[in-house]
N, C-alpha and C positions, 0 to 999 in steps of 0.2 A: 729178341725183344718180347714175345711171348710169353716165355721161360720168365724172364725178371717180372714183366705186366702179373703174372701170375704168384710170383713169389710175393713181391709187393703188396698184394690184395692178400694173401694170405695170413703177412703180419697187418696188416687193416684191419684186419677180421677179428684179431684179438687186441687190438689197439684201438683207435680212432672209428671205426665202427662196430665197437662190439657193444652191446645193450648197453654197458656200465659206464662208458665212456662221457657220455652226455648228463647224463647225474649227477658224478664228479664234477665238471666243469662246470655246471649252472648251480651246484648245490654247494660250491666253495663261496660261489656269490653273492647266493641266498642268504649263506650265514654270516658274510664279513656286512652285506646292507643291512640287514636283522643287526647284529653288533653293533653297529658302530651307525645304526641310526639314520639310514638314509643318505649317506653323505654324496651319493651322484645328484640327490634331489637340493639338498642344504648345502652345497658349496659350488651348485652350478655355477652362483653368479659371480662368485669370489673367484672361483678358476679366471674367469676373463679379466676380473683385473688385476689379477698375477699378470697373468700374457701378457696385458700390456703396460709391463713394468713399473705401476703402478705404486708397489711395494719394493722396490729395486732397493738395494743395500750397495754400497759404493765398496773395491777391492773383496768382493766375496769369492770364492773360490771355484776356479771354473773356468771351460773354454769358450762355452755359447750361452747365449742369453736367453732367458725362459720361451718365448717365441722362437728362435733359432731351434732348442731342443726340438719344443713341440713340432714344428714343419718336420724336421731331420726323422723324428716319429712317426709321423705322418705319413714321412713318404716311403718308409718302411711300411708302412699298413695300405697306404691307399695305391692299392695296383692291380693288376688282375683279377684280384678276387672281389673287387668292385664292379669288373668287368666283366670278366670271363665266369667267378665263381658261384656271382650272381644267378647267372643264367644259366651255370650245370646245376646249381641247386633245383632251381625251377623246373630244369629239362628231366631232373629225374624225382623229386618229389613231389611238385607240382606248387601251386599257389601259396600253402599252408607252409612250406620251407622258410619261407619269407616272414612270416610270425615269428616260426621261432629264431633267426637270427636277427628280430629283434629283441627277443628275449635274453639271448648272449648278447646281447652288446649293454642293455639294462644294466644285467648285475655284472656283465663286465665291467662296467665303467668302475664300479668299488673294487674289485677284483685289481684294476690295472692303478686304482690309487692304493692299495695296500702294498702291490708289489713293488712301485717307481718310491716309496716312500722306504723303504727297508733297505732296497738296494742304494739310494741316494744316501741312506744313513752310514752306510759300513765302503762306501765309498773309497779309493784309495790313490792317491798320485803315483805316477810308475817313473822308472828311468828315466824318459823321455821329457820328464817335468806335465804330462799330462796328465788328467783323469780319468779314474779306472772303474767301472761300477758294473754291475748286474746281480743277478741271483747268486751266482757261483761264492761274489766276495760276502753275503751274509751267511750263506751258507757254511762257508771255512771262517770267519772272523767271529758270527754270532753264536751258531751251531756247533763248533767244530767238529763239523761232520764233511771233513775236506773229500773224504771219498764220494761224495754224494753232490761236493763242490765240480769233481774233475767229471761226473759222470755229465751234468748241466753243462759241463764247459764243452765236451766233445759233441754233446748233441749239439749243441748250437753250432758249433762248425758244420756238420752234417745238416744242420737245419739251415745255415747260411745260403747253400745249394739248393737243397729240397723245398725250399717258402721261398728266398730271395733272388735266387741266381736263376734256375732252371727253368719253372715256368712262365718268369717273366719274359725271356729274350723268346723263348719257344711261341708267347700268343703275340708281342709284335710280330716274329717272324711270319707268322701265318697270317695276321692282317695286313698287313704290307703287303704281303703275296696277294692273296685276294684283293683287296682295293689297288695295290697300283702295280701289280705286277711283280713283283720286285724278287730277284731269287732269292731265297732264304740265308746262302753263304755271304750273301750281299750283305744282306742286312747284317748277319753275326757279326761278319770282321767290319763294319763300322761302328758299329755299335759297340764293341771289344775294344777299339782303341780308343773311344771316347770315353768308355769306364774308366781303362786305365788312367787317362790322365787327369780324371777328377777323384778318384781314391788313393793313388799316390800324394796328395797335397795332405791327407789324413784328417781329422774333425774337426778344423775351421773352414778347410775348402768344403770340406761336405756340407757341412753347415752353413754357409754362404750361399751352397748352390742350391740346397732346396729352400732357403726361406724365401727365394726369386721364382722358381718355378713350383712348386707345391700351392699357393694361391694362384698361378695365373694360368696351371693345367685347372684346377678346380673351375674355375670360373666359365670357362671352355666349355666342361664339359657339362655345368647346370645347365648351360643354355642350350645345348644342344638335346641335355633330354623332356628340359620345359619342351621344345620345340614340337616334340613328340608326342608325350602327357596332354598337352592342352589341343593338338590338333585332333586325339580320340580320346577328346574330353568328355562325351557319351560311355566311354569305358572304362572310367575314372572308378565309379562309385559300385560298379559288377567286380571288378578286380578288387577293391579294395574288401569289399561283403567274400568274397573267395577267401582272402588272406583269410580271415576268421572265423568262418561260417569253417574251412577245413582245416583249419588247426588242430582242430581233436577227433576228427573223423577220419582224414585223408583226403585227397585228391582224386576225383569220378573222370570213369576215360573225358577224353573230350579231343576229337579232329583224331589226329596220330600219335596223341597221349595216350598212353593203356592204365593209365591209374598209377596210384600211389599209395599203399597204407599208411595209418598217422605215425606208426614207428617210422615208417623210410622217410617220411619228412621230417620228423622230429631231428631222425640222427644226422643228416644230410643238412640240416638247417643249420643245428647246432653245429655240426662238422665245419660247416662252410663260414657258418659266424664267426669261428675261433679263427677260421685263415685269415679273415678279413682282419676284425678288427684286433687279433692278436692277445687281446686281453688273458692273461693267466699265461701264457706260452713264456714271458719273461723275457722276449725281446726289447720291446721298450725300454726296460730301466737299464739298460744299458746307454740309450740314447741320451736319455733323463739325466744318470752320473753325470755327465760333462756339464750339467748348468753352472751356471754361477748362482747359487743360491747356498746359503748358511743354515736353511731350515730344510730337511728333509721334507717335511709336510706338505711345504709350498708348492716343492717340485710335482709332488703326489697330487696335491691339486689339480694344477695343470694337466698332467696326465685324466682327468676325467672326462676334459674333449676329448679325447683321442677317439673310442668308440661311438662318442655322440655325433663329429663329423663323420667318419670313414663309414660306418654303419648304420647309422636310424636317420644321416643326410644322404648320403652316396650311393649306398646300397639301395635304401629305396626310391631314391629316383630310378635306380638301374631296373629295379625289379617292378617300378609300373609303365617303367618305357616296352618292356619285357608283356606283359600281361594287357596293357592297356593296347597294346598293337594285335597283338593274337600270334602271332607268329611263333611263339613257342609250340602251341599246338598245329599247326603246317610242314608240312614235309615241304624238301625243297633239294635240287639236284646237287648231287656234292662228292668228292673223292672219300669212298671209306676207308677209315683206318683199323686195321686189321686187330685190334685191339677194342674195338666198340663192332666189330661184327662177331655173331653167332648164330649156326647154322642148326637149323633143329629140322629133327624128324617130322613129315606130313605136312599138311598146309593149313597156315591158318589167315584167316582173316581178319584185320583190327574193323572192321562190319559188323562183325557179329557178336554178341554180349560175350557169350559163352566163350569165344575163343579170345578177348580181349582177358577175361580175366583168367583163364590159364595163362596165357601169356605172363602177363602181370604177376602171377603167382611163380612161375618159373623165374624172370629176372630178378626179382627182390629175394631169390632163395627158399622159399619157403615149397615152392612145387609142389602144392596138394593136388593138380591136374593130372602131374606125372608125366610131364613132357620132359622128350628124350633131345640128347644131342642126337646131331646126325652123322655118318661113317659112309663114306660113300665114294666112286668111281661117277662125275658127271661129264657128259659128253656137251663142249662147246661149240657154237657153228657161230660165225660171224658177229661176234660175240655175245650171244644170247643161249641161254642153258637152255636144253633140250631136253622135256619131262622131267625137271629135276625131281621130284620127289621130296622137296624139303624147300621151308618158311626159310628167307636169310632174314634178321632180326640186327638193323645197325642202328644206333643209337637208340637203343630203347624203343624204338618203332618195329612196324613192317616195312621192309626194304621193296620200293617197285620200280622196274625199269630200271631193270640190272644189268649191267655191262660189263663183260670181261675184255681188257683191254693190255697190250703188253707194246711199250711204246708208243703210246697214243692211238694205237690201232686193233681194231677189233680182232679177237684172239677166237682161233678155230681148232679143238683137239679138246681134250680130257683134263680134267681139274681134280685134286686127289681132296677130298674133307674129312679130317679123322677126329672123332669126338667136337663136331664143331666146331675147328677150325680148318682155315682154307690152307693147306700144305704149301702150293703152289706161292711163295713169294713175291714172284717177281712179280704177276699181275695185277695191275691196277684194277678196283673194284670202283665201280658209279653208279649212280641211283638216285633214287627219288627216296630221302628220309630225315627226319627230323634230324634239328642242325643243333649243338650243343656250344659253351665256353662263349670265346669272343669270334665266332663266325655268330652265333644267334645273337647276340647284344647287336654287332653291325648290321646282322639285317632288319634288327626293328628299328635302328635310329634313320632307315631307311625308307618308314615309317610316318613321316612330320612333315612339317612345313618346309623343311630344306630338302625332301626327297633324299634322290640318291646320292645329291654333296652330302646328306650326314651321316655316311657311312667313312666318310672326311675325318668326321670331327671324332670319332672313332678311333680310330686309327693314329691320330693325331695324338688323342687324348690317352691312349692305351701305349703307344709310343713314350709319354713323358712319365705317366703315372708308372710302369713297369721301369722305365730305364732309373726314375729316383728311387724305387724299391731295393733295385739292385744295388744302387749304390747305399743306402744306408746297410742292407743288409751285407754288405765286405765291411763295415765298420763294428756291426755287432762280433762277425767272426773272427777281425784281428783281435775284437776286447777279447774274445774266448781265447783265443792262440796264445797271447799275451799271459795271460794267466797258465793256459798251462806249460809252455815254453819260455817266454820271454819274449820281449820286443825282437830280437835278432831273428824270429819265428818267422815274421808278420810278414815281410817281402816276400818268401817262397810261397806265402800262406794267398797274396794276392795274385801272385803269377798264375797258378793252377785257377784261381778265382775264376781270372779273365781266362783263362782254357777252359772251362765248364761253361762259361759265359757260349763261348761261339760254338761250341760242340751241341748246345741245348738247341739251339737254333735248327737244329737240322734234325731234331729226333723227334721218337712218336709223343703226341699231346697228349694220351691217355694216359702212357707212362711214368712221364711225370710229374702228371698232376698226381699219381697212387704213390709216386716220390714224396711229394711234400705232403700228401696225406699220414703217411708214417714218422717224418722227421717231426712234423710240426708235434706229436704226441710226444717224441721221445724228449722235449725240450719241457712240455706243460708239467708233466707228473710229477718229476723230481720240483719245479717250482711251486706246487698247487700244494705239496707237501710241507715246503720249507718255511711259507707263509702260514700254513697250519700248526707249523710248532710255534709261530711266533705272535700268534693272535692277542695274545695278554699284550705284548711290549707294544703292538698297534695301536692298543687304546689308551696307553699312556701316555705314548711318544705324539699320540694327535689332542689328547686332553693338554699335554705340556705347553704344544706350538698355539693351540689359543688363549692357553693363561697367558702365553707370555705377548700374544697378538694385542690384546685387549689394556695388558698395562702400557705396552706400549704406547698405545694411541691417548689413552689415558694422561701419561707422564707428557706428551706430545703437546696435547688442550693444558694442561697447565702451566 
């Protein structure tokens, strides 16, 4: 697992967090809202009465209805990374991450109405007598640049895994466990056969089932983080002056936080905003094809909630239930994974200025301090190192009250560490250190006026939001498969689905969360492109649908 953890981060490094990464994606948004005028501001209120069918055309073409998409969208976007994503953002760029993934989700919102509105246009019915749409089909219909179609098509399958499948069952698995005990194999294979029987029905049962649960996990989980917000209503207006006072500075230590430069939060913001709310990645308009609507535009409309619930509503409730508690900056006992430990030469103190910001300097990569891995033969006694000679450093903290354990029981003999990593496998590592994903959301909703039931609603709420994720996301995959094999594809294509489903349940969190940090890129680029060549035909094809909104209503009064 190491081996991959490490390969993984390495294409990151020239992906998804490489300097250039976050410019592209906020500066494709920049120019489609600069173009085209505003339109997440100028069609806010027109998107809500699309949704509610306001505009409805009788026999239009399509599986689901403009509301049905959007939830189906929705719950493609709103899941973990409402959760969990929230609060690694936070846990490692600090307050100011939170700024800018409201910034991605702004010009996302134009972003995901240029996309939903292209793909809805080149749209296509397949064998099946269904609805066929995303990036892939304007890319090969409008472009004919089909090689550029199949490369969108394969990432998205890859991406299907990496964003929808894997780290969704992996953060219930792990809060389950935590909150009710629950083995993790547990969880996988029920959760495994309930996917199955809700994405074999294909995009009317999906469609059915989240427009029932996408509003009634939402509503869940507002109140449980009002619960929280309003009980450390004293740290409402500090956390919020943080958001912005370190948006262009960074993030200052604070408790077991060792700081953050404004690069690490910027990219880590922007990183985490594009998981959430998806915008530019081209998943959506997959979701979107299937409306029943006759005007591209309209769909695209609609799509402009997309980013405005899941992100600048969801997300920042998550991230002042996060900040408003303090808990992010507290350490707290907890199993480390071998993947978020790092063992460095000498000792340091997160006490002392000087060694916080070596530290800090070393994590983020830049190591002007020149702090070393460490390499070393430690002698264990009843499970506590003995002179160890070296800082363990797990989640971006100082690791204290450390435990070598093998069995649940305290382990006595020699530990091998080579370049900072612990050799020794089999033993469980314990500690006292800052807590990341959806273990640090649960312990702040544990925080409020429902105490520790609202690590409940949690759990509860990360349960539904995750498991509709998954399933919308086996719908985006069969569209891929579809395209580039054919419908006869799609069965095998679910089977392996639901095997990656329960196999994620049981592997490291670090993992593959640096999994969907890579797939999700390889999905954005080729679509951040295809909309760039088609900038001109956006402004026409959205000037047309109000010429022709306007006579309408026109011919309508007379």
């Amino acid at each position: 697992m190491q081996g991959l953890n490490d390969f993984l981060l390495m294409l990151d490094g020239y992906l998804g967090s490489a300097g250039w990464f976050p410019y592209v994606l906020l500066g494709v948004g920049l120019f489609f809202t600069v173009y085209l005028k505003f339109p997440q501001i100028r069609y806010f209120g027109h998107a809500w009465r699309v949704v509610r069918g306001k505009y409805d055309v009788k026999n239009a073409m399509g599986d689901t209805t403009h509301f049905q998409a959007l939830t189906t969208a929705l719950s493609g976007t709103v899941g973990t990374g409402n959760i969990g994503g929230v609060a690694l953002a936070i846990h490692i760029g600090g307050p100011a991450a939170l700024f800018w993934m409201w910034a991605t989700a702004f010009f996302g919102m134009t972003t995901k109405f240029v996309e939903v509105t292209l793909s809805h246009k080149y749209r296509v019915k397949t064998a099946d007598g269904t609805m066929a749409g995303g990036p892939m089909y304007y890319m090969d219909r409008r472009l004919n640049m089909k090689w550029l179609a199949v490369i969108f098509a394969i990432a998205t399958v890859i991406s299907s895994f990496g964003t929808g499948n894997l780290p969704q069952v992996n953060n219930i698995a792990i809060s389950m466990e935590s909150t009710f005990g629950l083995d993790p194999i547990l969880t996988g294979g029920v959760l495994t056969v309930l996917l199955a029987l809700v994405i074999l029905g294909g995009i009317r049962r999906i469609a059915k089932f989240t427009s029932r649960v996408v509003p009634l996990m939402a509503a869940l989980y507002v109140i449980g983080a009002l619960a929280v917000i309003l009980y450390n209503y004293q740290n409402i207006l500090p956390s919020l002056v943080s958001v912005f006072s370190d948006a262009f500075s960074g993030s200052a230590a604070a408790g077991g936080f060792l700081g953050a430069s404004f690069a690490y939060a910027f990219n880590k913001g922007v990183g985490r905003g594009l998981f959430s709310n998806e915008a530019g990645q081209g998943s959506a308009p997959i979701a979107h094809a299937a409306a029943k609507a006759d005007e591209p535009v309209s769909e695209g409309i609609v799509s402009i909630l997309e980013p405005f619930i899941d992100t600048i509503i969801v997300c920042t409730l998550t991230g002042l239930v996060i900040l408003s508690s303090g808990v992010w900056t507290e350490k707290h006992e907890n199993s480390f994974q071998s993947a978020d430990m790092k063992y460095i030469a000498g000792l340091y103190s997160d006490q002392s200025d000087e060694d916080r910001a070596a530290l800090s300097s070393f994590l983020i990569g830049s190591n002007e301090a020149n702090v070393e891995s460490y390499s070393g033969t430690v002698v264990v006694k009843d499970g506590l190192a003995q002179s160890p000679g070296y800082t363990l450093i797990n989640a971006h903290s100082v690791a204290e009250n450390v435990q070598y354990l093998v069995g649940g029981h305290p382990y006595s003999g020699s530990i091998e560490i080579k370049d900072g990593s612990l050799i020794n496998k089999e033993l469980e590592v314990k500690g006292d250190s800052l807590i990341h994903s959806a273990a640090l959301t649960t312990k702040a909703f544990t925080r409020g006026f429902f105490g520790d039931f609202g690590q409940y609603i949690v759990s509860i709420g990360l349960l539904l939001f995750a498991f509709s994720t998954a399933i919308a996301w086996s719908y985006y995959g069969d569209r891929a498969i579809t395209y580039l094999l054919g419908v006869r594809a799609v069965m095998p294509y679910r089977v392996f689905y639901c095997a990656g489903f329960m196999w994620a349940a049981v592997a490291d969190t670090t993992v593959v969360w640096n999994l969907a940090a890579v797939a999700i890129v390889l999905m954005t680029l080729p679509n951040l492109f295809g909309i760039m060549m088609l900038f001109k035909e956006m402004k026409t094809t959205v000037a047309d649908y109000w010429s022709d909104f306007y006579q309408q209503r026109s011919e309508h009064k007379d």
